[in-house]
N, C-alpha and C positions, 0 to 999 in steps of 0.2 A: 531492576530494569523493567519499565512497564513496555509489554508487546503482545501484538495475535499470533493466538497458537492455535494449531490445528490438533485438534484431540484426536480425529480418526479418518486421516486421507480415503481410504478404501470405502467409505459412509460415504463422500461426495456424488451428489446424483448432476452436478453439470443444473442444475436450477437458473442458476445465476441470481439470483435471489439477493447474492450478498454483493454482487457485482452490479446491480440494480443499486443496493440502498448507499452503496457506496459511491457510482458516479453521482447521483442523484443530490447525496449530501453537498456534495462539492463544487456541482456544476448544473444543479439541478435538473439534469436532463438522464435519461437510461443513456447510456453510450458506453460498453465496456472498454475503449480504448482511455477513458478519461475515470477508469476507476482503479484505486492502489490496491485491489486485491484481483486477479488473475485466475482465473479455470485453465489448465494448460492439459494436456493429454499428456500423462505418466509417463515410464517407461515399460511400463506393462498394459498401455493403452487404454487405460483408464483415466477419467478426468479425475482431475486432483487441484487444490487450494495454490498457489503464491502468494506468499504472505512476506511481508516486510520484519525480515530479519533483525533490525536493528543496528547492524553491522557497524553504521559508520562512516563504510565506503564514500557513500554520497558526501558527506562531508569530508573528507579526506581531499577529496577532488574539486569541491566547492571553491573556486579561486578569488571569491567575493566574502567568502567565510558568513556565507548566510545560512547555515545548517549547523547547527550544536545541540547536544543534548540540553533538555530540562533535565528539572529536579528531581522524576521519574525515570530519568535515563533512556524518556525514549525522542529522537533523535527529529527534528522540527525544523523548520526552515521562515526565517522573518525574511516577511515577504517584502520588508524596507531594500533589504539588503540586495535581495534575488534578481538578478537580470535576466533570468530566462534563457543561458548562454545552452542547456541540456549538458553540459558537460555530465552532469550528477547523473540524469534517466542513463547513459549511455553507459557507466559505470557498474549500474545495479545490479548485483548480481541476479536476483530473482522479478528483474522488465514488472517492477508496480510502482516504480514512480514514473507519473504523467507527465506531457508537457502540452499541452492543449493551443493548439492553435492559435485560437481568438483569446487564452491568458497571457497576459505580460510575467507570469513567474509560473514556475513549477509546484506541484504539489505531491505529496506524500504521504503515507499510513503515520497517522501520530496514535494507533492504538484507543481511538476512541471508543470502539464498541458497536457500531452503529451495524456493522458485517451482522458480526455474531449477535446479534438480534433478530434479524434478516433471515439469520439460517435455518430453515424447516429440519435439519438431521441436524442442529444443535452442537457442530463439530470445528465450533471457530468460538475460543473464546478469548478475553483479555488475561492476560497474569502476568503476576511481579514475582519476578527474578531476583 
């Protein structure tokens, strides 16, 4: 299963760096509400990564059955199918899938890379499971 891993939570400096290159990709604009990856404050009060698990969840929930795994098993959503209902965001465990406003469907971490290039401490990368 291809997915972003965070190699060292406690190296996160809160940059936003990866939360920049990631609305940006998507929706071309900085807006961390409209990016699949999340700075959230710890439970030791430190900022720390959410990253998309891979879980599934979303699709589980998907009642349009627009979210299935690729051939990499990470877990994608056809935007044919998506009616934007949020059922999926509300489910997430880890609040990084988006539902944008002015999009007619949702979006979510498909494990591209784009973070973990982003990231100055180097602590988000992709790998197969």
């Amino acid at each position: 299963m291809k997915k972003l891993k965070v190699t060292d939570k406690k190296a996160c400096m809160a940059c936003l760096a990866c939360v920049d290159a990631c609305s940006t990709a998507f929706y071309k604009v900085f807006d961390p509400a409209k990016s699949c990856i999340q700075i959230v404050v710890g439970k030791d009060g430190e900022p720390a990564p959410n990253v998309c698990l891979q879980c599934g969840k979303c699709a589980r929930t998907c009642k349009q059955n627009a979210i299935s795994q690729n051939k990499k098993g990470t877990y994608v959503i056809d935007k044919k199918l998506c009616t934007g209902c949020g059922d999926c965001v509300e489910v997430c465990p880890m609040h990084v899938m988006v539902k944008a406003p002015e999009s007619p469907v949702t979006s979510k971490c498909i494990a591209c890379g784009i973070c973990a290039k982003a990231c100055p401490m180097g602590i988000l990368e992709v790998v197969e499971n």
